[in-house]
C-alpha positions as CSV (number, residue, x, y, z in Angstrom):
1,X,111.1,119.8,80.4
2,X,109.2,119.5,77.1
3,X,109.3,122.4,74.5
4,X,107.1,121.9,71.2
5,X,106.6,124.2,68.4
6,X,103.0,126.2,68.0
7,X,101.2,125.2,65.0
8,X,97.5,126.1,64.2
9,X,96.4,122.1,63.9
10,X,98.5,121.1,67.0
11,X,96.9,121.3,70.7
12,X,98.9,120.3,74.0
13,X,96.6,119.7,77.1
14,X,98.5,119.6,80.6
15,X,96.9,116.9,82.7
16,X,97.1,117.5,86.2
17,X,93.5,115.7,86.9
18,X,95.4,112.8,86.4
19,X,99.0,113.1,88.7
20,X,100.0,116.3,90.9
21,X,103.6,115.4,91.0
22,X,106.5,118.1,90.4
23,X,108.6,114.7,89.3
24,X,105.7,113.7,86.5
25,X,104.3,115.7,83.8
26,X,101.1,114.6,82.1
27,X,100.5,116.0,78.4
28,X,97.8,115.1,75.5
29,X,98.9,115.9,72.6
30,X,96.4,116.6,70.0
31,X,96.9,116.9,66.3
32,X,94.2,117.2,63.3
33,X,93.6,114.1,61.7
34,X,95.9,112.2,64.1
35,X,95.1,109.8,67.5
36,X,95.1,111.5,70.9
37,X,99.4,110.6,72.2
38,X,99.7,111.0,76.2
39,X,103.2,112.0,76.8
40,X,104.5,111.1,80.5
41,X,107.1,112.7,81.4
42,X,109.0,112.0,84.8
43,X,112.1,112.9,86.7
44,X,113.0,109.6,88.9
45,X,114.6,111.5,92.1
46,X,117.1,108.3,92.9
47,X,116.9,109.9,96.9
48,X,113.4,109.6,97.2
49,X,112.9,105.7,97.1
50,X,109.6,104.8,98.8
51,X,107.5,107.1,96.5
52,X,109.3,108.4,93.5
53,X,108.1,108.6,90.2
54,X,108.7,105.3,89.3
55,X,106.5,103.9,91.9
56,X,103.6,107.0,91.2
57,X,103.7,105.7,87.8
58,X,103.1,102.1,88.0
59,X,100.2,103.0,89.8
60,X,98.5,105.2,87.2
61,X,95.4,104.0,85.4
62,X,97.1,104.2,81.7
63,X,94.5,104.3,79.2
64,X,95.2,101.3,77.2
65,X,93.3,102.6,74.4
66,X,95.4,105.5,73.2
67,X,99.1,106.2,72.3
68,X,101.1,107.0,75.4
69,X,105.2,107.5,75.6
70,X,107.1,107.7,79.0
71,X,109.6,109.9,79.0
72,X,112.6,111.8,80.8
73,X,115.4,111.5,83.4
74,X,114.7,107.5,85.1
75,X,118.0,107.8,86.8
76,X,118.3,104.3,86.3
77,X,120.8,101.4,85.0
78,X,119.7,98.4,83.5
79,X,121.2,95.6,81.1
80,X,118.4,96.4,78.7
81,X,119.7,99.8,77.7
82,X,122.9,100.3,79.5
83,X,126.4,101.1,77.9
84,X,128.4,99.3,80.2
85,X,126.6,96.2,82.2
86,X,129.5,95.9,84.4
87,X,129.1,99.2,86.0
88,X,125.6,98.7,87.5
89,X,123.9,96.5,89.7
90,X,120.1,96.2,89.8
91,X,117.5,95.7,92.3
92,X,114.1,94.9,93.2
93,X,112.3,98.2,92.5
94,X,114.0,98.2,89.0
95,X,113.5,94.9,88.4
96,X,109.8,95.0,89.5
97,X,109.9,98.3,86.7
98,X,110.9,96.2,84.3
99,X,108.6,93.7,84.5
100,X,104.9,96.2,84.8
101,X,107.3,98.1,81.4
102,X,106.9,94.5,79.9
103,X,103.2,93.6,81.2
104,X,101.9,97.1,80.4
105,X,103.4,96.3,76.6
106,X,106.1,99.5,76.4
107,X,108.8,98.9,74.4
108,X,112.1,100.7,74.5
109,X,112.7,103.5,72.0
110,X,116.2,104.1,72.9
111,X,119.3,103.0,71.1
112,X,120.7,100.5,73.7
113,X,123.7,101.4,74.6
114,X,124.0,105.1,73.4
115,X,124.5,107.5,76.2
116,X,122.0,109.9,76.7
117,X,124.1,111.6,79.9
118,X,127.5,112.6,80.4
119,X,128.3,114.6,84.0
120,X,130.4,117.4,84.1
121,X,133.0,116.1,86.7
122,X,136.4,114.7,85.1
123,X,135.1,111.4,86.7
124,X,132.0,111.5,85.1
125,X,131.1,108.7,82.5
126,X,128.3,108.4,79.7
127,X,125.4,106.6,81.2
128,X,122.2,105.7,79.8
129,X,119.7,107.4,82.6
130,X,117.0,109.6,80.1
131,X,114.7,107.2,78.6
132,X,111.6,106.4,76.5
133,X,109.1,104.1,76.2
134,X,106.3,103.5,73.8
135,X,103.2,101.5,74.2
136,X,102.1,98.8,71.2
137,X,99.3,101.7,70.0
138,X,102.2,103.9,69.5
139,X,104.5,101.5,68.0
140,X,102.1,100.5,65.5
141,X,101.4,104.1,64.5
142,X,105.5,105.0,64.5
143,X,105.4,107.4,67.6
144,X,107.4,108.4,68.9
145,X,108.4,109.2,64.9
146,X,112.9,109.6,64.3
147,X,113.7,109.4,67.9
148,X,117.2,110.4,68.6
149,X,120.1,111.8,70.7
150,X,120.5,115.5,69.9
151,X,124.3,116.4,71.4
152,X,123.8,120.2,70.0
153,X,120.5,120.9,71.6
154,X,121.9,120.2,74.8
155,X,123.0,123.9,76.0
156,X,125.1,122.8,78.4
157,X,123.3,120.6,80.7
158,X,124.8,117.1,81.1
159,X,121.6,115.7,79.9
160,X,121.7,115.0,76.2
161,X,118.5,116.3,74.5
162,X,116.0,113.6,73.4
163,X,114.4,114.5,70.0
């Protein structure tokens, strides 16, 4: 889910030309004076494993010219952002996501380590499962801009808001 604030200068284009998914959401964001940013954002359904959104996504043509940030709920574990390495075991798809994340030139935005989900069970541990990526065009022009964990914009869901 994405929420923004209306301003006069700010546009948001949904781009369903490019995916037709209900796991990935495709947004330009456009604002005066400022380069185009593609936010993708995806929910990686970790019971559909032949086509989820991970795999959809790696086959997108990304425009390599622009600002783009992956986003959301990857329902993954990894030793690159994970809070606890000894919980989690990888495997090929992840592995293979890691590498085209690397190739592609996205660079982790998350805090390694700081849980961005927490279930509601007594059992349930933090895990880091919602997380974002940047391209080099958005490093270089600091977007995503103050990324962070928001606890108290969470409303109850066991996903932590990402700000």
């Amino acid at each position: 889910m994405l929420y923004y604030q209306q301003w006069d200068s700010l546009e948001v284009a949904f781009r369903s030309d490019l995916v037709r998914d209900r796991d990935i959401q495709v947004i330009d964001v456009l604002y005066l004076g400022q380069p185009t940013t593609m936010i993708i954002n995806i929910y990686n359904d970790p019971t559909c494993l032949d086509n989820n959104a991970i795999c959809i996504l790696q086959n997108l043509n990304l425009p390599t010219n622009r600002l783009v940030i992956l986003t959301g709920d990857w329902n993954i574990h990894h030793a690159m952002w994970a809070n606890d390495t000894r919980r989690y075991r990888t495997n090929h798809q992840i592995e293979t996501l890691v590498n085209w994340l690397t190739i592609q030139g996205f660079q982790l935005v998350n805090t390694p380590g700081v849980a961005t989900y927490a279930a509601h069970s007594d059992r349930g541990l933090p895990s880091v499962i919602d997380l974002t990526f940047a391209n080099g065009q958005a490093a270089q022009h600091l977007v995503p801009y103050d990324w962070a964990v928001q606890l108290d914009l969470s409303y109850g869901s066991d996903h932590f808001a990402l700000q």
